[in-house]
N, C-alpha and C positions, 0 to 999 in steps of 0.2 A: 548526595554523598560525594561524587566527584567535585563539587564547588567546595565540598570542606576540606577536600585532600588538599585542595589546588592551594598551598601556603603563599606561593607565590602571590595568585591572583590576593586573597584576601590582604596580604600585607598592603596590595596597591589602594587598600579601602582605608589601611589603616586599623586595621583587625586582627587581632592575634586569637588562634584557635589551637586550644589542643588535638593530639592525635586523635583523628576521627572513626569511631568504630560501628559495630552497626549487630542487630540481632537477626540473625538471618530466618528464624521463626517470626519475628515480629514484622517483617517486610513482607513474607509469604501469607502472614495471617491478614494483612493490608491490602495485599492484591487479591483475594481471595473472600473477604469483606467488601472490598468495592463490588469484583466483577458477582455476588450475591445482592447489594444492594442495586445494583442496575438491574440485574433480570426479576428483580421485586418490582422494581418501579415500572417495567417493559409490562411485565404483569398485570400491574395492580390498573394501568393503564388502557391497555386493552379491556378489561373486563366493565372498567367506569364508560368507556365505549359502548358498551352491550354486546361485544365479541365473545362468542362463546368458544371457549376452550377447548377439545376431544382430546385427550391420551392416548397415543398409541402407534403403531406402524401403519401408515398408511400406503396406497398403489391405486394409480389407476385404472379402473375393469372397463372403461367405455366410454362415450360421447357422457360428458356433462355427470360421469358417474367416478366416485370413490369409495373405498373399500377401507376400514383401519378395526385395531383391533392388538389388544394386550396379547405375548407369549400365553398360552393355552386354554385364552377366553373364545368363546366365539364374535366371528367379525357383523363389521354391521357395514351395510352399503348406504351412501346417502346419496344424494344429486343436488346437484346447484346448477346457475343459472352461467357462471363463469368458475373456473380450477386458475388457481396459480399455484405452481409450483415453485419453492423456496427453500429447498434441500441443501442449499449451502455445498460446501467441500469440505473435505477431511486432508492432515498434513501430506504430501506426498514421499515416498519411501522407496528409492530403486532397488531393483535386483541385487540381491548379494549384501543388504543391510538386516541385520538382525538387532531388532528393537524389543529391549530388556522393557523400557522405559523408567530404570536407575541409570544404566550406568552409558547406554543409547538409546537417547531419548527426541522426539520430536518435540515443537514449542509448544506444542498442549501440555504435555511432562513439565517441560521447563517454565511455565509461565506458575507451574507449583516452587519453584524453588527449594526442592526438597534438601538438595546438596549444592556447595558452592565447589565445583574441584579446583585443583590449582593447575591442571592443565584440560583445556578442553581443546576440540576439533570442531571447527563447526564446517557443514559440510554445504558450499553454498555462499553467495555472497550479494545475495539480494536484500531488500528492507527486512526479512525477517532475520537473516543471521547478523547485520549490521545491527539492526536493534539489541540481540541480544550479546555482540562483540563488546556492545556499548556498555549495558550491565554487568557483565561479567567481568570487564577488564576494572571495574569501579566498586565493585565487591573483591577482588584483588585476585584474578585467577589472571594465568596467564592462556592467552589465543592463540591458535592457528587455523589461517582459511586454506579449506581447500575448495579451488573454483573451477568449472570445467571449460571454460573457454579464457581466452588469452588475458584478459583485464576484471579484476575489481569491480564488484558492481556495476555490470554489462549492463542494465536498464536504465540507467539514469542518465544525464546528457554529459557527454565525453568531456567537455568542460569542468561542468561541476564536478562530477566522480573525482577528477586530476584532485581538485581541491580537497575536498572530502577525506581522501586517502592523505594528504599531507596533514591533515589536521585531526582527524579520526582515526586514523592506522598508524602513521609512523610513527608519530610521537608515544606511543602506548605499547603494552608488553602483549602485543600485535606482531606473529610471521604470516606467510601463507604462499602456498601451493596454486601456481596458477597452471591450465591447461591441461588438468591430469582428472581421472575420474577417481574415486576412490570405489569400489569394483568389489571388492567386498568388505565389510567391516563387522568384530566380533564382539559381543560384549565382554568386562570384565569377570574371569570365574574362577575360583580356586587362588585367588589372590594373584593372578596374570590380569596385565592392565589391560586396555580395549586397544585392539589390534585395526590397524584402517590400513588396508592392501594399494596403491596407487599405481594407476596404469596413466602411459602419455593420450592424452587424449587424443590426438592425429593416428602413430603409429600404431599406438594399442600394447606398446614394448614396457614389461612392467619400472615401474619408475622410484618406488620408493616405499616402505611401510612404516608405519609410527605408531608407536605404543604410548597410550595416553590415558590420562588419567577418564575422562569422557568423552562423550561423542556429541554434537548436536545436528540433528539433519534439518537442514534447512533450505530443501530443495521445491519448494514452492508447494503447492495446493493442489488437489485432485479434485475432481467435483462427485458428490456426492450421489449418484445418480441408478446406484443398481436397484431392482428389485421394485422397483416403480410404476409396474405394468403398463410401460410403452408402447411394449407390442400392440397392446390391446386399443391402440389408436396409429396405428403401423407408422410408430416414431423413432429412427434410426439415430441411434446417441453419435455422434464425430469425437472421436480422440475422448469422448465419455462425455461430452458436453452435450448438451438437449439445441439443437439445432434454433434460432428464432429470427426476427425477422426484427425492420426497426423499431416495430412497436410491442416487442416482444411477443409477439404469437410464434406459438409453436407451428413447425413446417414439417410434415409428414416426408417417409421416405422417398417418394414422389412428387416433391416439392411444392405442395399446396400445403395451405394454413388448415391446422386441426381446430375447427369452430373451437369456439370459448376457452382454449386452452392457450393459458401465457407460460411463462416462467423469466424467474428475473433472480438476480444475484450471482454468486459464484457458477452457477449448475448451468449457467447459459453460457458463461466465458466470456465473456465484451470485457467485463473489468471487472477481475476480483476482489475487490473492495467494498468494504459495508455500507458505505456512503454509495456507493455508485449501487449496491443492491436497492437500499431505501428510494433514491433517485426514480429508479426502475419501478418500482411498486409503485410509486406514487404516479407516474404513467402510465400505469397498467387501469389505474383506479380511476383516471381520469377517464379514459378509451369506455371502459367499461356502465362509466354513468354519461357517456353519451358525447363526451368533450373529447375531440381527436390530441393527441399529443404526441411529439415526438421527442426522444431526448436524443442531446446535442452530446456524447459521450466526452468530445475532445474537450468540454468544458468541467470536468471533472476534476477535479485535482488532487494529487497523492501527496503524502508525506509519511517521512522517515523521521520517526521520534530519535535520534540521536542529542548528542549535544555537543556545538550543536544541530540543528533539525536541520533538515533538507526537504525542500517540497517542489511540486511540477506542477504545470497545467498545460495541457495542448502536445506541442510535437516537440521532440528533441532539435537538435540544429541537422543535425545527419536529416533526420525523416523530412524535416523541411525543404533543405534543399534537394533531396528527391520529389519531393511536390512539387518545386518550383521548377526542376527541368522538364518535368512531363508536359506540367501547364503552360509554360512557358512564361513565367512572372522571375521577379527578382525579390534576393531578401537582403534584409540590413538584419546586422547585431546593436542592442544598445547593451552598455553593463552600467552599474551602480556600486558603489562599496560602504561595506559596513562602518568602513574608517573613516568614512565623510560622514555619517552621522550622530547628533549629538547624543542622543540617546544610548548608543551601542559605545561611546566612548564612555560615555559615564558610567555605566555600566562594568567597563573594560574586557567586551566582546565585539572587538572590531573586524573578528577574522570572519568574513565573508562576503558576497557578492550575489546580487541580483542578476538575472541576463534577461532578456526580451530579444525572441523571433518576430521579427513583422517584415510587413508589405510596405517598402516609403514610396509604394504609388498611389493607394489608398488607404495608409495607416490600418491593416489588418491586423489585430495580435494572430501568431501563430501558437506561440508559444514560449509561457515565461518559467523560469526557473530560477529557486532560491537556496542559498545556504547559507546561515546564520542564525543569529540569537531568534527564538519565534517565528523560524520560518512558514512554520505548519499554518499559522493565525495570520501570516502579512500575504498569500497566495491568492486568500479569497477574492480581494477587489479585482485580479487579474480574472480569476475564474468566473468571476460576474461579467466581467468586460464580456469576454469570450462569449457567453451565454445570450448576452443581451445583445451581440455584434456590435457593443460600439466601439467605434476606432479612436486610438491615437489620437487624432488633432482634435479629437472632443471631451475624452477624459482627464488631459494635460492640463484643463484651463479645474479642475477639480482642487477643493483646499483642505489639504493636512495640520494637523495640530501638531503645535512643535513645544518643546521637544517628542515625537513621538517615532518611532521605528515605522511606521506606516511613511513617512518620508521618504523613504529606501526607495518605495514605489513611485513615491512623488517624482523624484529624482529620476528615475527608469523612464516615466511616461516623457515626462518634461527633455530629455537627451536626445530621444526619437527624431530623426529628421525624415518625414512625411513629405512630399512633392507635393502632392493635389492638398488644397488647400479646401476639397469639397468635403461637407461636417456631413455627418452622418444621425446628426440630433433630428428626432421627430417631432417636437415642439419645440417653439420658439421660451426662453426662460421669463422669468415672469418676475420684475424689477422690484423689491423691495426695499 
């Protein structure tokens, strides 16, 4: 939808489009048809497995024992040999928000697309409100962020963010509210728009109220975790998260490991991401049939479906150079740009930039970040790097297909200037 607004862009193809419109029932019956056609396939998948399915609320009653059971059936208890727990999170909602879910709504509401308003509030300015700044401003509503600390998408590395914001916020029918908490917000009733109260976030002196058409709160994730029976393995939840250890075993309130009991995904808090949940499961599984594993979290990598995307792996540049004064090492920057590559020219999305954290004493990735066309699909080879520990002076000698965006990285590894010229390759290559 935003490539067909964008008249400019298309005319650089050579392309002429008319006014581009869009059915906002036929978008929401799409997203709403995939995210059904996944959890069929998630489904139909496990079962071809021999996984057997139970319905119902589950908790745990004791060592190696579970409990579950439908509203006003009786429960049945079973036992296994190992418990994971996968309770996920639910969207998170401060004090003083009242969620209608029309008119203030969190991204489970929103991802229905029930109403497009022409003014929304999003409350939040992490990858969930970004993504949906992203939709929204492209379906033609106009934004405003309200953020509680001093900058714009506070998690992402103070570099990229800069950029992000000049390419994803300014230019778009994007305000926003930094530093202020919004302290109470009401929904729309009796034909009064939705009310969002702003306090400064430092002094607490109220700062500002705005009447708007909707709200969306996009204040991260809670974990899912009450009603669980914890007690019953005397397991003290932190900030609501289920306590674990690197192999995910759960750790009782007296800091030993509760035999056979893991949990992995959002409910542990390492990294709220589905992919970093699966990661975890699949460690869990390994441990479990007898194979030790550890996973490496910093090899993970996030992305912000924008357009375009934004994605991470490893440390910001900040967290970096806090590792390196403690340990006492050094770091280099390398960047890359979109506009040296041919692909993203032909394309004509040259707005963006590669960056890599490393060691040029021993070619370390620390930490790579991207913003631009497909960034989400060009992070992996860095995230593999990470994973596999190979350095710099060994992945550089690696060959890209050209024209392809995977270059970007080419370019990145290849800029690195590495000191020790010692490879870090476990076999010698094999000359064909």
């Amino acid at each position: 939808m935003r490539e067909l607004q964008n008249e400019h862009h298309m005319k650089s193809f050579g392309l002429q489009v008319a006014a581009a419109g869009y059915d906002r029932q036929g978008v929401a019956d799409h997203a709403e048809n995939l995210a059904t056609k996944i959890r069929n396939n998630l489904t139909n998948s496990l079962k071809s497995l021999g996984v057997d399915i139970l319905t119902g609320v589950g908790s745990v009653v004791g060592p190696q024992k579970v409990k579950f059971g439908k509203a006003g059936d009786s429960e049945t208890v079973i036992t296994a040999k190992d418990i994971i727990i996968a309770t996920g999170s639910v969207p998170f909602v401060p004090k003083g928000v009242e969620v209608d879910g029309k008119t203030v709504i969190t991204s489970d509401h929103a991802l229905k697309l029930e109403t497009v308003p022409e003014w929304i509030v999003i409350v939040g300015s992490g990858y969930i409100g970004l993504e949906f700044s992203d939709v929204y401003t492209a379906l033609g509503s106009e934004v405003t962020f309200v953020e509680a600390l001093d900058q714009l998408m506070p998690g992402f590395d103070p570099e990229i963010g800069k950029l992000a914001q000049r390419v994803l916020i300014n230019p778009r029918k994007i305000d926003y509210h930094t530093g202020v908490f919004a302290t109470k917000i009401t929904p729309a009733k009796e034909g009064n728009p939705v009310r969002i109260e702003l306090i400064d976030a430092k002094t607490k002196e109220p700062k500002d109220t705005l009447e708007v058409d909707a709200a969306l709160i996009a204040t991260g994730r809670a974990p899912f975790t009450q009603g669980l029976g914890l007690e019953n393995v005397n397991v003290e939840t932190q900030r609501g998260f289920i306590p674990v250890d690197e192999r995910m075993r759960v750790i009782d309130s007296k800091g030993e490991l509760v035999p056979h009991l893991y949990c992995i995904g959002d409910a542990n808090g390492k990294m709220m991401l589905a992919h970093a949940a699966s990661a975890q499961g699949i460690s869990v599984v390994e441990q479990v049939s007898g194979k030790d594993h550890v996973l490496n979290h910093l090899s993970i990598p996030a992305a912000c479906f924008t357009h375009p995307e934004i994605s991470m792996v490893g440390l910001t540049e900040p967290q970096a150079r806090e590792k390196a004064e403690k340990e006492g090492f050094e770091i280099s920057i390398a960047k890359t740009s979109f506009k040296a590559n041919t692909k993203a020219l032909a394309e004509n999305e040259g707005d963006g930039i590669a960056k890599m954290i490393y060691r040029p004493d021993n070619g370390e990735i620390l930490g790579v970040h991207i913003f631009g066309m497909h960034a989400a699909d060009l992070i992996h080879e860095a995230s593999n790097a990470i994973a596999l520990g190979t350095r710099i002076q060994d992945i550089k000698y690696a060959v890209h297909a050209h024209p392809t965006l995977s270059e970007v990285i080419d370019e990145l590894f290849k800029s690195a200037k590495v000191k020790s010229d010692v490879s870090s390759a476990v076999a010698e290559p094999v000359a064909v």
